[in-house]
ZAKOL-35314 format. One line per field, with one value per atom (N, C-alpha, C): residue in one letter; atom name; x, y, z. Coordinates in steps of 0.05 Angstrom, whole numbers. Atoms other than C-alpha are relative to their C-alpha. Layout:
r [A_...];
a [CA_...];
x [X_...];
y [Y_...];
z [Z_...];
END
This chain:
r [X_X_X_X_X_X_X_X_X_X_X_X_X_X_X_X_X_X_X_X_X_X_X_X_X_X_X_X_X_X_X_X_X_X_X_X_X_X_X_X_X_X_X_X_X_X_X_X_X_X_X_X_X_X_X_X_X_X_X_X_X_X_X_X_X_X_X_X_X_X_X_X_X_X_X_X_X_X_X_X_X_X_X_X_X_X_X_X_X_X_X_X_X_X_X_X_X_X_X_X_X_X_X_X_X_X_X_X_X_X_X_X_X_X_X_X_X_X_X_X_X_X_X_X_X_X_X_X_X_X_X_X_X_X_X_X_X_X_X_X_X_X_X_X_X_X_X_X_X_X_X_X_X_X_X_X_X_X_X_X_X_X_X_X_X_X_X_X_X_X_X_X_X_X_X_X_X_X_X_X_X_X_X_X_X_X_X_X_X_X_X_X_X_X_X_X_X_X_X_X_X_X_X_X_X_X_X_X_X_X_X_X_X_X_X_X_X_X_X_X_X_X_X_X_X_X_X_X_X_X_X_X_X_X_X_X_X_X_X_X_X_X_X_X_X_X_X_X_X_X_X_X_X_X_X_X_X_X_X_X_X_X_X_X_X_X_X_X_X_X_X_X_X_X_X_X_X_X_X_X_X_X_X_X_X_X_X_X_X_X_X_X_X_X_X_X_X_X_X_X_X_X_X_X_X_X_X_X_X_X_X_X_X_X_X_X_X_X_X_X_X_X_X_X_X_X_X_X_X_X_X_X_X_X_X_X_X_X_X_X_X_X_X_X_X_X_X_X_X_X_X_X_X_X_X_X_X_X_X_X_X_X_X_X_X_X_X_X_X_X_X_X_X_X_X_X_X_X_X_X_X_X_X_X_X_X_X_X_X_X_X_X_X_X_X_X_X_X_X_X_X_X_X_X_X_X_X_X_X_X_X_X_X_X_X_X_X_X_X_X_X_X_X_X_X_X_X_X_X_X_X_X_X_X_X_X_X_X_X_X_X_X_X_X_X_X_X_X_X_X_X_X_X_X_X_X_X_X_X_X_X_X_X_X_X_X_X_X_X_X_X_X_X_X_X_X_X_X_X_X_X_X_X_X_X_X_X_X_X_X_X_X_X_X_X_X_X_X_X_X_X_X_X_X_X_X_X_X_X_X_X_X_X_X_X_X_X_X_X_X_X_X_X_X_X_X_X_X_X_X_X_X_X_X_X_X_X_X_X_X_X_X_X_X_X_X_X_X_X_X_X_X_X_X_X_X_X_X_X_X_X_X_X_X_X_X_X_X_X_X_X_X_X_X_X_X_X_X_X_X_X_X_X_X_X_X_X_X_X_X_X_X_X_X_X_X_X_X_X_X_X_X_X_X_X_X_X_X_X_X_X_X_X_X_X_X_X_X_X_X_X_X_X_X_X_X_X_X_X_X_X_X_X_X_X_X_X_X_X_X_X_X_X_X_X_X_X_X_X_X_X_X_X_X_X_X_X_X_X_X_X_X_X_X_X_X_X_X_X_X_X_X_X_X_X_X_X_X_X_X_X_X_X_X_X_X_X_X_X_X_X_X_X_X_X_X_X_X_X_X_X_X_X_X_X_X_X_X_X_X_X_X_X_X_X_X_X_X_X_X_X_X_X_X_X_X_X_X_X_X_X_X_X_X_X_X_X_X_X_X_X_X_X_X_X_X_X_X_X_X_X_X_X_X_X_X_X_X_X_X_X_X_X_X_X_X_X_X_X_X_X_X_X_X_X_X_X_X_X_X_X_X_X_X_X_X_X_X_X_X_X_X_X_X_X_X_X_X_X_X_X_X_X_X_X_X_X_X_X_X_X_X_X_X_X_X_X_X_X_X_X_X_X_X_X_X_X_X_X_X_X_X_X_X_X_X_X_X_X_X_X_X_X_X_X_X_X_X_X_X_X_X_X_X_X_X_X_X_X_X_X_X_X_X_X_X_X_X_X_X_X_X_X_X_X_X_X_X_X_X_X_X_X_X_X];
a [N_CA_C_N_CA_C_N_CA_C_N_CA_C_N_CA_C_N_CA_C_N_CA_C_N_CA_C_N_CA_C_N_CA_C_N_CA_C_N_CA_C_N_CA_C_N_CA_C_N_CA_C_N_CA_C_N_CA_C_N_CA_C_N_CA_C_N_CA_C_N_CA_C_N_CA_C_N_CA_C_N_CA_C_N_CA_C_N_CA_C_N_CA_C_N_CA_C_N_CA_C_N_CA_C_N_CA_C_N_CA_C_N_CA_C_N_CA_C_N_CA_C_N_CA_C_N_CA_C_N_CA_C_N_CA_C_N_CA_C_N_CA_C_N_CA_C_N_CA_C_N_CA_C_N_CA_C_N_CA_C_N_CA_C_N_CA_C_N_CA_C_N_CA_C_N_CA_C_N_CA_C_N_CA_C_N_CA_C_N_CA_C_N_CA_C_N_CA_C_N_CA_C_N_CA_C_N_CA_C_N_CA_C_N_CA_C_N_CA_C_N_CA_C_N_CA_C_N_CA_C_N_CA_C_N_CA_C_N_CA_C_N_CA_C_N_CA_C_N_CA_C_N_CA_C_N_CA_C_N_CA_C_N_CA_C_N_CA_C_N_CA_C_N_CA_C_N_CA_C_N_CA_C_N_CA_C_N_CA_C_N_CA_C_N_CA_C_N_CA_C_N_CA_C_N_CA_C_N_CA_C_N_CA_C_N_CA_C_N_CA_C_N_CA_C_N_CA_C_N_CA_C_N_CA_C_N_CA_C_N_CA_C_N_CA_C_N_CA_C_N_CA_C_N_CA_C_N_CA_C_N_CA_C_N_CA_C_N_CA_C_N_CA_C_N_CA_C_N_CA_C_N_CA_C_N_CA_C_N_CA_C_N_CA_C_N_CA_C_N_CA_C_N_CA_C_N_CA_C_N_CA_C_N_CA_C_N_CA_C_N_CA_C_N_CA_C_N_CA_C_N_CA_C_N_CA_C_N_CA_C_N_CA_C_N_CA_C_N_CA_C_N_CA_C_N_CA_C_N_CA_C_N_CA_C_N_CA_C_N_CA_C_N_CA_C_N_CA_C_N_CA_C_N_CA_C_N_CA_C_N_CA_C_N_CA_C_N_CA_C_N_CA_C_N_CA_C_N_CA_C_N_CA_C_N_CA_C_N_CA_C_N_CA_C_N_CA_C_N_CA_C_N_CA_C_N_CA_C_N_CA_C_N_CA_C_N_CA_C_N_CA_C_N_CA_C_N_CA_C_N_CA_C_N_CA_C_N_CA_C_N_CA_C_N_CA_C_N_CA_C_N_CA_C_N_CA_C_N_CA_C_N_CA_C_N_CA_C_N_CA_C_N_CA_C_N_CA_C_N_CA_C_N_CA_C_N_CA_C_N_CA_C_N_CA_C_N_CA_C_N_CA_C_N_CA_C_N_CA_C_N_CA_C_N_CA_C_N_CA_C_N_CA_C_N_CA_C_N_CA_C_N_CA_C_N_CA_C_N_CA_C_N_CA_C_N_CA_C_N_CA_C_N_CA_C_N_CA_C_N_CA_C_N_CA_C_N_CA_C_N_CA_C_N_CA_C_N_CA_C_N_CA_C_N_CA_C_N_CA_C_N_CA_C_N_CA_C_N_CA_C_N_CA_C_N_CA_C_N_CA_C_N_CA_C_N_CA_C_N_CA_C_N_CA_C_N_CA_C_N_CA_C_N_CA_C_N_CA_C_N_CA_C_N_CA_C_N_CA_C_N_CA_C_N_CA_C_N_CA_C_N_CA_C_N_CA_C_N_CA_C_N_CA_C_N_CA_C_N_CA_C_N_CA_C_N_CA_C_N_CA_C_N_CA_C_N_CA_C_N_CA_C_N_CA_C_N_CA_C_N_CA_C_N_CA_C_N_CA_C_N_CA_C_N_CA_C_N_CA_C_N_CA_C_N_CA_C_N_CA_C_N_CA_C_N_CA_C_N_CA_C_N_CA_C_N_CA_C_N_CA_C_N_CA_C_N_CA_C_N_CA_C_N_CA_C_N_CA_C_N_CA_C_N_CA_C_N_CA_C_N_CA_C_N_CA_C_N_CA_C_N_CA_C_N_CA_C_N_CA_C_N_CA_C_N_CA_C_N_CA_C_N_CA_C_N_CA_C_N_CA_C_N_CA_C_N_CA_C_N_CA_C_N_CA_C_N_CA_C_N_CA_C_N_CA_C_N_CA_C_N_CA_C_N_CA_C_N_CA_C_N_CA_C_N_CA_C_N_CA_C_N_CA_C_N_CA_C_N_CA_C_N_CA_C_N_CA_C_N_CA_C];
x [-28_1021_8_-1_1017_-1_11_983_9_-14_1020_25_-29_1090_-14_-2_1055_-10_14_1023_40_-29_1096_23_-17_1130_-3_6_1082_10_4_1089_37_-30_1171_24_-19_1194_-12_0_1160_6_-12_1183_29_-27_1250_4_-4_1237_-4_13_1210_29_-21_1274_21_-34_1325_-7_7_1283_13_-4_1288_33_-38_1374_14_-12_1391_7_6_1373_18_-12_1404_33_-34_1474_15_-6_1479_8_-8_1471_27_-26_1521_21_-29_1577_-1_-7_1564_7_-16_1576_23_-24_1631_22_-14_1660_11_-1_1646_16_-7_1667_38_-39_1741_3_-3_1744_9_-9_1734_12_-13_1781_-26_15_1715_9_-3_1722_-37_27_1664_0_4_1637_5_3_1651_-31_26_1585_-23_8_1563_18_-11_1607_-8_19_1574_-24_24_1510_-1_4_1531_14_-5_1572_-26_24_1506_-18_8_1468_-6_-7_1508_-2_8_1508_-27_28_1431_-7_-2_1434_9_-8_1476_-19_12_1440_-28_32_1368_-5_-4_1390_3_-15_1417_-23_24_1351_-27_16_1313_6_-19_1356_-9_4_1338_-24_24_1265_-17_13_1250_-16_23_1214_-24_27_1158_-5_15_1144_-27_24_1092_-3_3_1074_-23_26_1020_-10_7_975_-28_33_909_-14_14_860_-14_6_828_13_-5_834_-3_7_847_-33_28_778_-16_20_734_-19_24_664_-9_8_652_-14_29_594_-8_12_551_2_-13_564_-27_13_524_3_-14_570_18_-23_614_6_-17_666_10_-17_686_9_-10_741_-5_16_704_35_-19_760_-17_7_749_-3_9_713_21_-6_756_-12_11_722_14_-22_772_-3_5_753_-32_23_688_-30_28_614_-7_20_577_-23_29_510_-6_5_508_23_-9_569_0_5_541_14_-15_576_-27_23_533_3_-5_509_-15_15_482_-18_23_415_-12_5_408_-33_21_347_-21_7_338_-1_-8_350_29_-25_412_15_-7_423_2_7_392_32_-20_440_27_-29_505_6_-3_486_7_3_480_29_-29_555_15_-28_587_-4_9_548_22_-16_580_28_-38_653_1_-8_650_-5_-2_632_17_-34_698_-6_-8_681_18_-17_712_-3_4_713_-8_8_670_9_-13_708_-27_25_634_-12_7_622_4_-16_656_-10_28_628_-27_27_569_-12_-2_582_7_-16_618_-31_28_546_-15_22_502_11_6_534_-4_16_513_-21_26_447_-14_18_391_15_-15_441_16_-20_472_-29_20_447_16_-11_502_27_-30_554_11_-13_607_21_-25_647_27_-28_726_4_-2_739_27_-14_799_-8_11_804_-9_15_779_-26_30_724_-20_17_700_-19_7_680_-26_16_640_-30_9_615_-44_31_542_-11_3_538_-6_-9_552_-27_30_494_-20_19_447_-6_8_458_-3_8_453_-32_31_385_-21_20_354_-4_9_354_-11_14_304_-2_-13_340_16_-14_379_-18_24_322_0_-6_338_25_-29_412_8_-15_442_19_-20_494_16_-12_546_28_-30_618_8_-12_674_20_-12_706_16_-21_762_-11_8_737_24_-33_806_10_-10_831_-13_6_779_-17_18_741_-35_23_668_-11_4_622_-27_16_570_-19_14_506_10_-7_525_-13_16_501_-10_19_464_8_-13_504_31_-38_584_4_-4_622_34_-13_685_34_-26_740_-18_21_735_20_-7_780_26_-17_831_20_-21_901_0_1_895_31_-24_966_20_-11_989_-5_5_992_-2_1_1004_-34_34_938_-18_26_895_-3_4_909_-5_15_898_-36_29_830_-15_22_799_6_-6_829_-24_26_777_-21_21_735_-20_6_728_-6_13_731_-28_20_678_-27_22_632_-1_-7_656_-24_28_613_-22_27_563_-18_5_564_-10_-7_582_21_-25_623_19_-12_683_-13_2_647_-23_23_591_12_-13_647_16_-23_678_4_-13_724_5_7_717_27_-22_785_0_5_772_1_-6_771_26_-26_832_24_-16_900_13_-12_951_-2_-11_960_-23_28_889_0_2_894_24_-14_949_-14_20_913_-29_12_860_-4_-5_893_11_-20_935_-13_25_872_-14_12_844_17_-16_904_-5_3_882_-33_17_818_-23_18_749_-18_-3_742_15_-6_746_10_6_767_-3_22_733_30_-11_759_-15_18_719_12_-7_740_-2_16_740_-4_7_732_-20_15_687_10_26_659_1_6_663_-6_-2_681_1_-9_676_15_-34_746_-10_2_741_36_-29_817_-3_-6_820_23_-28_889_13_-13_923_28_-34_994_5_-3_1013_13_-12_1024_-11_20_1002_-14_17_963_-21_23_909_-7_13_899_9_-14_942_0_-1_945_-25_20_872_-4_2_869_-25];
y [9_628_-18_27_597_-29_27_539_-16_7_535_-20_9_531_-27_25_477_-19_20_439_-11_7_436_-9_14_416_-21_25_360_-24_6_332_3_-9_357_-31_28_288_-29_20_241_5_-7_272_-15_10_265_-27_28_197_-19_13_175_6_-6_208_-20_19_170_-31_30_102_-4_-1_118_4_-12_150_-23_19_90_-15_28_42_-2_-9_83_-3_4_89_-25_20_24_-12_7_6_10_-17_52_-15_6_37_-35_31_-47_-5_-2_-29_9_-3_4_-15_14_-35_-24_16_-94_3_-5_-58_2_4_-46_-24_20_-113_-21_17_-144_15_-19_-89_15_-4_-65_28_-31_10_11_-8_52_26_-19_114_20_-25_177_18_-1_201_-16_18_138_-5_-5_149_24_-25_224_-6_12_192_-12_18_149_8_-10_192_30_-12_239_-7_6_186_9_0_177_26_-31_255_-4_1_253_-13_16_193_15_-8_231_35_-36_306_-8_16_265_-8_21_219_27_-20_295_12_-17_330_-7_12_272_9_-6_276_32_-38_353_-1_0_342_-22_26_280_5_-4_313_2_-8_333_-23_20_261_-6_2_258_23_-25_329_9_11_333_35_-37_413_-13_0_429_-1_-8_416_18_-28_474_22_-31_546_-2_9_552_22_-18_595_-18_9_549_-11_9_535_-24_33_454_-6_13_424_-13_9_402_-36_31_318_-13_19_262_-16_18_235_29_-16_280_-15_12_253_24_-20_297_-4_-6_308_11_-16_327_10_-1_364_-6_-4_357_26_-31_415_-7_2_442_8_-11_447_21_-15_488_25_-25_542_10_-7_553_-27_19_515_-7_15_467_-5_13_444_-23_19_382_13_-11_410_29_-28_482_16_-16_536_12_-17_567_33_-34_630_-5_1_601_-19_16_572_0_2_537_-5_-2_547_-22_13_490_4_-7_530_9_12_514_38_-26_588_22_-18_629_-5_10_586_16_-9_602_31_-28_678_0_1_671_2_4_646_23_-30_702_30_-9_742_3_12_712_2_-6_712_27_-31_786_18_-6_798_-19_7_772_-30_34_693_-13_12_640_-17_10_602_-24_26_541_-21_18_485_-14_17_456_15_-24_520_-2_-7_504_-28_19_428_1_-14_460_13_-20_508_-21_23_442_-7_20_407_19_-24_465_8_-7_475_-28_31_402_-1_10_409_5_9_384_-20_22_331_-15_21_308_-18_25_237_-9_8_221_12_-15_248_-28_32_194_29_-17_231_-26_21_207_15_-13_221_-11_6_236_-11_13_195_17_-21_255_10_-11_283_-30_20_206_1_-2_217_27_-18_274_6_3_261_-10_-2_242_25_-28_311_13_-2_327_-8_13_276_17_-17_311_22_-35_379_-2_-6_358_-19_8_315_26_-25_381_14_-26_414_-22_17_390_-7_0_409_-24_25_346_-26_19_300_-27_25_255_-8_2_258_-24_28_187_13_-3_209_-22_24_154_8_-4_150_-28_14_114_-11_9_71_-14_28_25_-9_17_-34_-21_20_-79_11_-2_-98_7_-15_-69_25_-18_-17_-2_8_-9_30_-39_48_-9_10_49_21_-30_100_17_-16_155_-7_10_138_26_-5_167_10_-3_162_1_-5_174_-20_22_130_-4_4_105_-1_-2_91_0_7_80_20_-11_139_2_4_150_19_-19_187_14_-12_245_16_0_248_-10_22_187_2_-4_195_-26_32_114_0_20_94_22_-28_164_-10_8_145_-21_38_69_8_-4_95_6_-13_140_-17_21_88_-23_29_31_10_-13_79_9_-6_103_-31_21_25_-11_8_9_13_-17_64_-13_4_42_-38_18_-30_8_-17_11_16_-7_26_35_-20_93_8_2_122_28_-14_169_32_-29_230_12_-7_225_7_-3_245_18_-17_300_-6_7_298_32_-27_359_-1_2_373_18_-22_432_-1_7_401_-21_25_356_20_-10_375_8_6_392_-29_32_319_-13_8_308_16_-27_366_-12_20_323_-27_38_254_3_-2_281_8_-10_322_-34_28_252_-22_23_208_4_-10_245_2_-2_238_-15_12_225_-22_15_207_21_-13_241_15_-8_243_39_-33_320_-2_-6_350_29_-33_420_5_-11_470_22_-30_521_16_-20_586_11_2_601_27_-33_680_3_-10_719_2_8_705_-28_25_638_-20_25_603_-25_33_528_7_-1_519_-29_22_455_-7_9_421_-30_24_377_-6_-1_346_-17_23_310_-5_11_272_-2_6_292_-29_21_233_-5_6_205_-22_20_158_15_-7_202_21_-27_261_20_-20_305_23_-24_362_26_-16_383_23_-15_426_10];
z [2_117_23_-10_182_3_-1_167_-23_23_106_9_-6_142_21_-25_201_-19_13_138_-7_12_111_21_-5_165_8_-5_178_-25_22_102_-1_18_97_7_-8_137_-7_17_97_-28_20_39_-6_-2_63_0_1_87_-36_21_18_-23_7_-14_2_-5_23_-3_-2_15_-35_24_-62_-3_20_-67_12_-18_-5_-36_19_-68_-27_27_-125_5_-15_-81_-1_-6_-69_-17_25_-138_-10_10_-158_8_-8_-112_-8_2_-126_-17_33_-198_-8_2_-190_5_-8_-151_-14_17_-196_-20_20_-246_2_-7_-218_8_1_-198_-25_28_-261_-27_26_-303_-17_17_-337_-5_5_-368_6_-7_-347_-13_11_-382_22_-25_-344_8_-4_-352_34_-7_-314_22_-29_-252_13_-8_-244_0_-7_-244_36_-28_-184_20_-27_-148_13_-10_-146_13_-21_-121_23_-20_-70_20_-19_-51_3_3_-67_30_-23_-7_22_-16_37_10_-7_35_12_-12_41_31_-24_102_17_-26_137_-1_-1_114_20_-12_145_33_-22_207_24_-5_213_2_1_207_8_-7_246_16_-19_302_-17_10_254_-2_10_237_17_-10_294_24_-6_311_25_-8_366_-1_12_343_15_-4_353_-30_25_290_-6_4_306_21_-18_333_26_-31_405_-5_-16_439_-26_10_388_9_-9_413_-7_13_423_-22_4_387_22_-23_432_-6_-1_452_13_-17_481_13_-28_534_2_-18_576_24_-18_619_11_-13_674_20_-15_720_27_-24_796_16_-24_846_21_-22_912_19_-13_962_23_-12_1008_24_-18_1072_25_-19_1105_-16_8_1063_10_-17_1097_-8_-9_1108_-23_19_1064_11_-2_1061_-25_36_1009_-15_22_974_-6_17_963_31_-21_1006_19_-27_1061_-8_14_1031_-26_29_972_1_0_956_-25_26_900_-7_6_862_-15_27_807_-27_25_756_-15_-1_730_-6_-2_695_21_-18_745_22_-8_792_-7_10_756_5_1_750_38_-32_831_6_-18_834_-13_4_795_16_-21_841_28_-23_900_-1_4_865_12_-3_861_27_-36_933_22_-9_950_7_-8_963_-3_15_955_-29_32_884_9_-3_887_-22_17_853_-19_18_823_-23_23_783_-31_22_725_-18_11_714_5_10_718_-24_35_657_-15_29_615_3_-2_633_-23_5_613_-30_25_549_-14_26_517_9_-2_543_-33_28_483_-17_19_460_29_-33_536_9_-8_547_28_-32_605_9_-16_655_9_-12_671_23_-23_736_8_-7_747_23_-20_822_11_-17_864_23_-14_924_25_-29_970_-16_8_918_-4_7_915_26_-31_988_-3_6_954_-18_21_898_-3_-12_920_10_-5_936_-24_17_869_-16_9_839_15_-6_884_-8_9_857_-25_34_782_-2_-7_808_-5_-6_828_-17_13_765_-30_26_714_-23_28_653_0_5_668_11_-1_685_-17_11_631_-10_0_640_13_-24_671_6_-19_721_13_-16_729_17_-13_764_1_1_747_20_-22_800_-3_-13_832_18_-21_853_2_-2_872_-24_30_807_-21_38_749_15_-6_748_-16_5_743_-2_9_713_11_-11_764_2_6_776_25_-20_823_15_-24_893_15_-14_938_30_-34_1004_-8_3_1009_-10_18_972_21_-19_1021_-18_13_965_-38_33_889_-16_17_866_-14_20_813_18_-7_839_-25_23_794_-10_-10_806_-16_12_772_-30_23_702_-16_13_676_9_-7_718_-11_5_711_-38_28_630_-10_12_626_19_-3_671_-24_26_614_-25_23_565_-7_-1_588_4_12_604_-30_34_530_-11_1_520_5_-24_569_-29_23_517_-19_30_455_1_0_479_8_-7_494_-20_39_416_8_-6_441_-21_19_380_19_-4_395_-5_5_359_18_-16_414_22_-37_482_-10_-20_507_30_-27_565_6_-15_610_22_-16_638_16_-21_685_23_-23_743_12_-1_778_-1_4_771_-24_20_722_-29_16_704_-19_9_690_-31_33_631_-16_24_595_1_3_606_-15_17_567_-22_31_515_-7_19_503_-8_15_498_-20_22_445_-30_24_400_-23_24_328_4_-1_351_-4_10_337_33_-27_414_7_-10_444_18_-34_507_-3_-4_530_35_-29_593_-9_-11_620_11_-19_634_21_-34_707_13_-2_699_-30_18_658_-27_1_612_-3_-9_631_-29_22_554_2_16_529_-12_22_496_-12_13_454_-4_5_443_-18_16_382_-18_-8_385_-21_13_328_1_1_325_-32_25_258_-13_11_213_-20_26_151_-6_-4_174_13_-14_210_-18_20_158_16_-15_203_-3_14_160_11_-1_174_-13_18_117_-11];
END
């Protein structure tokens, strides 16, 4: 019944609309005839004035129904169930935060205390380990889990960095170097260079500027915009990327639900407690131009 009443209220304002395009036309007629008609003395059937003062209601109840139901005209839902398990992709775009070093010691990124192994699982089991003996929460944990579930179909990581995790982010490449399940993974990062941006390979040594204010919601969304561009000549189709919103702020988690609107394009979030789910979020703007309904 749910999906009944959200199919119906996507479908109930072009109804309406399609109503009042059709009684506007019939009204109009009406009253020009009438009018005509008293003008030039004509006698008119009574019949044939209840016709046209129905219209006219017909016009008026339509235009109020529309009125009442205009928000539905572009509805923005999910096409599926929330907790639905991605499919696995062959680009992921992800969101890096930045480590706070004020929460205790690094080594490369990894907290002092932990020693990563190369094995990406083994690894992970290590950090929920470490949660539960009171640590702190390592902000890299989590694009670790988005990574690890498209492995056997992940051909590249594109990283979008704040301008403090850009300073990081080579840290970052090094730890998904070391594990051999990603071996034939390209690892790029998307940058500010002046005026454009450039999708370059992760480096090697600190990176000094380059990153997006994850802050800014105009620029953070014209970024992943040309970004997705940037793919798409890369004869990169939409149904080959998810965007990994888990990391970053708030703002970041709408700039990627809103890029995905009506597009074949995903975005994912990782749960950051047990048991540590892929969510999938595929986001349409009802309309009847995209198949909205998802039925």
């Amino acid at each position: 019944m749910d999906r009944l009443r959200l199919a119906w209220s996507e479908v109930a304002p072009w109804i309406a609309a399609a109503l009042v395009a059709l009684s506007v036309s019939w009204a109009a007629d009406g009253v020009k005839d009438s009018i005509e008609a008293w003008i030039n003395g004509e006698t008119v059937k009574v019949w044939i004035y209840v016709v046209r003062v129905i219209s006219v209601i017909l016009f008026v109840a339509t235009a109020i129904w529309l009125y009442r139901v205009r928000q539905g005209l572009f509805q923005p839902r999910t096409r599926f169930v929330r907790n639905e398990v991605p499919e696995k992709r062959e680009h992921l775009i992800s969101f890096l935060s930045h480590l706070d070093t004020s929460r205790g010691k690094l080594r490369n990124g990894v907290p002092e205390g932990i020693t990563l192994t190369g094995e990406l699982d083994k690894d992970l089991d290590t950090l929920v380990v470490w949660k539960q003996q009171g640590n702190p929460y390592w902000p890299w944990e989590m694009p670790l889990r988005g990574i690890r579930h498209h492995l056997g179909r992940l051909q590249t990581v594109t990283i979008i960095c704040s301008p403090q995790s850009i300073l990081q982010v080579h840290w970052f490449g090094q730890i998904l170097a070391s594990y051999d399940v990603l071996r034939d993974v390209s690892v790029r990062v998307f940058v500010q260079e002046g005026n454009r941006s450039v999708l370059a390979v992760c480096p090697e040594t600190p990176l000094a500027r380059g990153g997006w204010e994850f802050e800014q919601f105009d620029d953070l969304s014209r970024a992943v915009l040309h970004l997705l561009r940037d793919l798409k000549n890369q004869r990169v189709i939409d149904n080959q990327i998810m965007i990994d919103f888990t990391g970053g702020q708030k703002v970041t988690s709408v700039v990627a639900a809103s890029v995905t609107f009506n597009r074949t394009v995903k975005a994912q979030y990782v749960q950051t407690n047990y048991p540590h789910n892929v969510i999938s979020y595929d986001i349409v703007l009802g309309s009847s131009d995209t198949g909205g309904l998802g039925l």
